[in-house]
C-alpha positions as semicolon CSV with decimal commas, in nm:
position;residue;x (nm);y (nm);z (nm)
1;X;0,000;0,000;0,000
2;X;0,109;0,346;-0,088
3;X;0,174;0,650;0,150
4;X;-0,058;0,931;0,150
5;X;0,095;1,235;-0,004
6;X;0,230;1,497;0,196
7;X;0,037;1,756;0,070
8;X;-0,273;1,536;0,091
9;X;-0,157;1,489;0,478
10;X;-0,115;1,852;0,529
11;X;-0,437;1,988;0,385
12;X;-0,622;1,657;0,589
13;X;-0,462;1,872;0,911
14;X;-0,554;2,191;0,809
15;X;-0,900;2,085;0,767
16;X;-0,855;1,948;1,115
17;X;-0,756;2,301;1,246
18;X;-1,001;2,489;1,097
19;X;-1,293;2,219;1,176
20;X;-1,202;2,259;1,548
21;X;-1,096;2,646;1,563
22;X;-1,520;2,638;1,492
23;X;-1,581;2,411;1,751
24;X;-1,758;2,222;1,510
25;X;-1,729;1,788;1,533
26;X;-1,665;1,542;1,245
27;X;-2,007;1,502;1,199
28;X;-2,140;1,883;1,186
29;X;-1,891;1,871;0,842
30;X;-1,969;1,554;0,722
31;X;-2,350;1,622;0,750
32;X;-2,256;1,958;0,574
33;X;-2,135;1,787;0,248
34;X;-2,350;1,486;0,287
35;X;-2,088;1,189;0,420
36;X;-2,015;1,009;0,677
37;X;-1,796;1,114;0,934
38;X;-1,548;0,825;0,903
39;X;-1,506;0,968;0,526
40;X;-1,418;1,321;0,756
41;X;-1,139;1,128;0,940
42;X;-0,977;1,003;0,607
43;X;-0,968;1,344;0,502
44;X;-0,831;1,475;0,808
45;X;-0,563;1,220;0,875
46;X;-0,480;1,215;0,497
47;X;-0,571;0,869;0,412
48;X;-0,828;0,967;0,134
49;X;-0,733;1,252;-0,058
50;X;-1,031;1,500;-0,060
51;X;-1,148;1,624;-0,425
52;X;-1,108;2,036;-0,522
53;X;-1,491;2,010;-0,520
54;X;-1,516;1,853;-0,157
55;X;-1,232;2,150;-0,065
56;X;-1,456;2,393;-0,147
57;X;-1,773;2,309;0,000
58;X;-1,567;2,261;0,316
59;X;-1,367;2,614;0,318
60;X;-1,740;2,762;0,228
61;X;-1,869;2,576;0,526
62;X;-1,605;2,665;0,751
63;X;-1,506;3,031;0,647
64;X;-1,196;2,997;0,488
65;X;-1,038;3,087;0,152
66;X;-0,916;2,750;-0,014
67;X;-0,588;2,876;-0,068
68;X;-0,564;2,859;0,329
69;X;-0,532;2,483;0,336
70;X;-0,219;2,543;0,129
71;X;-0,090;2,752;0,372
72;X;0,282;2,681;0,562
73;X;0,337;2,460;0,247
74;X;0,711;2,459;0,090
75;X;0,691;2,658;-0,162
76;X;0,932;2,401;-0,408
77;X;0,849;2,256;-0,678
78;X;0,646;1,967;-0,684
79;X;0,758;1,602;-0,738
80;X;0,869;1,562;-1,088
81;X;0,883;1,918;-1,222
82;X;1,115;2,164;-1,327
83;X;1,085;2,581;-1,381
C-alpha cells in the first residue's frame, strides 16, 4: 500500500484546524457535504485525498479561503517538475 501524499496529509490537518478552531465535530462537516464522518477522518488524517470540489464546499462551510489549506506549504516545486 502506498503512503498518503504529503500535501494530501497537510491539507487533511488543516482541515482538522479549521474544523475545530469552529468548535464544530466530524459530523457537523460531514452532515454539511452529505458523508459520513469516518469519510471526515480520512480526510483529516490524509488517508483519502479529498477532491477540489469537496475542498470547497468545506472552506465555504467553515469560512476559509481555499488557498488557506495550502498555507505553511514549501513553496518548491512539486515532485517531478522543473521551472
Amino acid at each position: 500500500m502506498s503512503h498518503p501524499h504529503f500535501i494530501d496529509v497537510h491539507v487533511g490537518k488543516r482541515l482538522r484546524e479549521f474544523r475545530e478552531a469552529k468548535r464544530l465535530s466530524q459530523i457537523d462537516l460531514a452532515s454539511a457535504q452529505a458523508i459520513a464522518f469516518q469519510q471526515v477522518q480520512k480526510y483529516e488524517n490524509g488517508h483519502n485525498r479529498i477532491s477540489a470540489s469537496r475542498l470547497h464546499v468545506a472552506a465555504y462551510f467553515l469560512k476559509v479561503p481555499v488557498a488557506d489549506f495550502f498555507e505553511r506549504l514549501d513553496d518548491s516545486a512539486p515532485e517531478g517538475l522543473s521551472g
